[in-house]
C-alpha positions as CSV (number, residue, x, y, z in Angstrom):
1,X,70.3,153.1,82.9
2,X,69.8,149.7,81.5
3,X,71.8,146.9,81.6
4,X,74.2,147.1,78.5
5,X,74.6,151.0,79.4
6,X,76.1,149.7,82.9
7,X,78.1,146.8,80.9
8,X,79.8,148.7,78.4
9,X,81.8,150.9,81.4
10,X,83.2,147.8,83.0
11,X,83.2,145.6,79.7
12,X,81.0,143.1,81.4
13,X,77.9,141.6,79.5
14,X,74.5,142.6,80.1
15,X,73.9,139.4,82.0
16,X,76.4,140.0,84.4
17,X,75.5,143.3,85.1
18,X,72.0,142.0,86.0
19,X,73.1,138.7,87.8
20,X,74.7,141.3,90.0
21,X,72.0,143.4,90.3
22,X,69.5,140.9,91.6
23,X,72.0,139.4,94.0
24,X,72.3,143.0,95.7
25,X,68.7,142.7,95.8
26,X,67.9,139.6,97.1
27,X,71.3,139.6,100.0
28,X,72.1,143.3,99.9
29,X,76.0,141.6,99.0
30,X,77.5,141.1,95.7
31,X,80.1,137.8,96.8
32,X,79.4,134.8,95.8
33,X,77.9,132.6,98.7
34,X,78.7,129.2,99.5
35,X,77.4,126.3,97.9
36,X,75.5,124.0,98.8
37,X,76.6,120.4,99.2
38,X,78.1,118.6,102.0
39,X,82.3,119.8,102.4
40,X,85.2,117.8,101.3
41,X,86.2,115.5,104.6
42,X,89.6,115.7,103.1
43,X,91.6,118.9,104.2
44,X,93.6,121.0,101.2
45,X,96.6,119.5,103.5
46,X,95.7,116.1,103.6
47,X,94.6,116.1,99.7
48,X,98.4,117.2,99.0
49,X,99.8,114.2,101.5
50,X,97.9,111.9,98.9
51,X,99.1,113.4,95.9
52,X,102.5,113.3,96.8
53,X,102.1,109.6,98.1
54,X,100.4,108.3,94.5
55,X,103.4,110.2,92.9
56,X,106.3,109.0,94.4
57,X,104.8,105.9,94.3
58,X,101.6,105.2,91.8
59,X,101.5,101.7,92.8
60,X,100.1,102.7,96.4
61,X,96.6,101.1,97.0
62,X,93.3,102.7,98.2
63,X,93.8,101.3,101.7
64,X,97.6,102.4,101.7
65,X,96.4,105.6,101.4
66,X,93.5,105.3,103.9
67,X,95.6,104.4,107.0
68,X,98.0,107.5,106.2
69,X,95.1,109.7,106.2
70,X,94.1,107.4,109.3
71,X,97.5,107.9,110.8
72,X,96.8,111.5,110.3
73,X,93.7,112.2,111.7
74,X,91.2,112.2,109.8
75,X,88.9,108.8,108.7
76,X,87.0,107.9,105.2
77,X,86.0,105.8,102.6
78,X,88.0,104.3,99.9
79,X,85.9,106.1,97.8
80,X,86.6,109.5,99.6
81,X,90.2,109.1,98.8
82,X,89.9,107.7,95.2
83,X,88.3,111.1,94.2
84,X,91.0,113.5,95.5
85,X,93.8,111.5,92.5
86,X,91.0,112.1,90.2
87,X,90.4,115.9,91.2
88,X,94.3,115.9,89.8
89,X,93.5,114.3,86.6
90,X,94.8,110.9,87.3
91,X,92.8,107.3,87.4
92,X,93.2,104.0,88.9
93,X,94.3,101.7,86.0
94,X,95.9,98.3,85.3
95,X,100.0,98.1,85.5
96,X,100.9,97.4,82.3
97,X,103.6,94.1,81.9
98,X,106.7,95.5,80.0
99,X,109.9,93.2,79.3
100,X,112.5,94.3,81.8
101,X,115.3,95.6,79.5
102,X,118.9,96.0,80.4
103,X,120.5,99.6,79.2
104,X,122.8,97.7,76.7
105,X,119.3,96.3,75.2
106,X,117.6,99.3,74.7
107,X,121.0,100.7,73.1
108,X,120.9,97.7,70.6
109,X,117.3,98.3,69.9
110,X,117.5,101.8,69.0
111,X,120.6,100.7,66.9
112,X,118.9,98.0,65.1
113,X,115.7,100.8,64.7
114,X,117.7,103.6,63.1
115,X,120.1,101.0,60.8
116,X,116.8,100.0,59.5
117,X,114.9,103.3,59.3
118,X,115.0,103.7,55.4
119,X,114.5,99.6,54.2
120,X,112.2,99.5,52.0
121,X,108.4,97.9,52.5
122,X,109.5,94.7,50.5
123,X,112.5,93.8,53.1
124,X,110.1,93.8,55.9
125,X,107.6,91.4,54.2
126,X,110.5,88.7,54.2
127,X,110.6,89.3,58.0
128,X,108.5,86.5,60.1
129,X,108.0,87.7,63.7
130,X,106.8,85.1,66.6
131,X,104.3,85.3,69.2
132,X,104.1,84.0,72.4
133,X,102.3,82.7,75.0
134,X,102.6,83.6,78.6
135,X,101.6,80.5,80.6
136,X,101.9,81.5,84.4
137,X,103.3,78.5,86.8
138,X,104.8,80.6,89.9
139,X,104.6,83.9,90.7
140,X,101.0,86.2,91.2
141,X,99.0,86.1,88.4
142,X,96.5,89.0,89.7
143,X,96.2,92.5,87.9
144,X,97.9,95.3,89.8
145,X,96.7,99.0,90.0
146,X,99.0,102.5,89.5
147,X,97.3,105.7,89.5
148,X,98.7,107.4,86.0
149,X,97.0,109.8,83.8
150,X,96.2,108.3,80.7
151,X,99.6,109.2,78.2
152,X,101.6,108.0,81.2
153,X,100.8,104.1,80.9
154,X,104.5,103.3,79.7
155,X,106.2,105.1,81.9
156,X,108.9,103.1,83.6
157,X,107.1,104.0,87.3
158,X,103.9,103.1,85.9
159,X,105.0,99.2,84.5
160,X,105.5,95.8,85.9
161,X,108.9,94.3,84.4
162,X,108.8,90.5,83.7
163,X,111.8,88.0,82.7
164,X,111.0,85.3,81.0
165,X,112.7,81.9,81.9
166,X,112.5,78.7,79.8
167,X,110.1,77.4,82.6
168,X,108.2,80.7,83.0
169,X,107.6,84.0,83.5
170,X,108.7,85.8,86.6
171,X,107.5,89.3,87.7
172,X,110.2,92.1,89.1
């Protein structure tokens, strides 16, 4: 019988079938074999201890996570660990600095948001918004990392809050 005869029983393509048929042949075995490649130094159990870790908390850094595994038993790289968060779909990214808002100013913003909803386009042109400068005097000034996936970058876990003073700008 050929190939697409076997198939059609099954409902397998024709290349299956003979992908199957030559590994009999060659290993007298139809499972898959294992692949080639060095194996993950990380254990399945040790790859969920990081996950939960960057989850509860995404601002833990590389070497946070190394002396758990450490602690654990088992020793690698940064690099080892940084792969197993990105196995899981997340990356190592900046902490984005948010304006720490009190519940009562949220309330008022989404107020002010939905009492405006319907103005028209000529009402906003009238409006003048400021900008301003963040000059750092105290506090660190350095970028700080989370692991997040990519739509998560606002999430309150994710964010640094600041407060602003008169005489600068303080991070929470």
């Amino acid at each position: 019988m050929g190939y697409r005869t076997i198939g059609k029983q099954p409902g397998e393509k024709a290349t299956t079938v003979g992908s199957i048929i030559r590994k009999w042949k060659s290993f007298k075995m139809t499972v898959s074999l294992p692949r080639s490649g060095a194996p993950c130094k990380i254990s399945p159990c040790g790859a969920s201890m990081i996950m939960s870790k960057v989850r509860d908390q995404p601002r833990t850094t590389w070497q946070d996570l190394v002396n758990d595994l450490k602690r654990a038993g088992t020793t690698v790289s940064k690099k080892t660990i940084g792969n197993t968060p990105r196995r899981h779909g997340l990356k190592s990214c900046s902490a984005r600095k948010v304006p720490l808002l009190k519940p009562a100013y949220v309330q008022a913003h989404l107020k002010f948001a939905n009492d405006h909803l319907d103005d028209p386009e000529e009402e906003w042109e009238k409006v003048m918004c400021s900008d301003e400068t963040k000059i750092e005097l105290f506090g660190l000034n350095s970028t700080r990392c989370v692991w997040r996936k990519k739509k998560d970058e606002y999430n309150p876990k994710n964010t640094i809050p600041t407060v602003k003073h008169w005489w600068k700008e303080v991070e929470i």
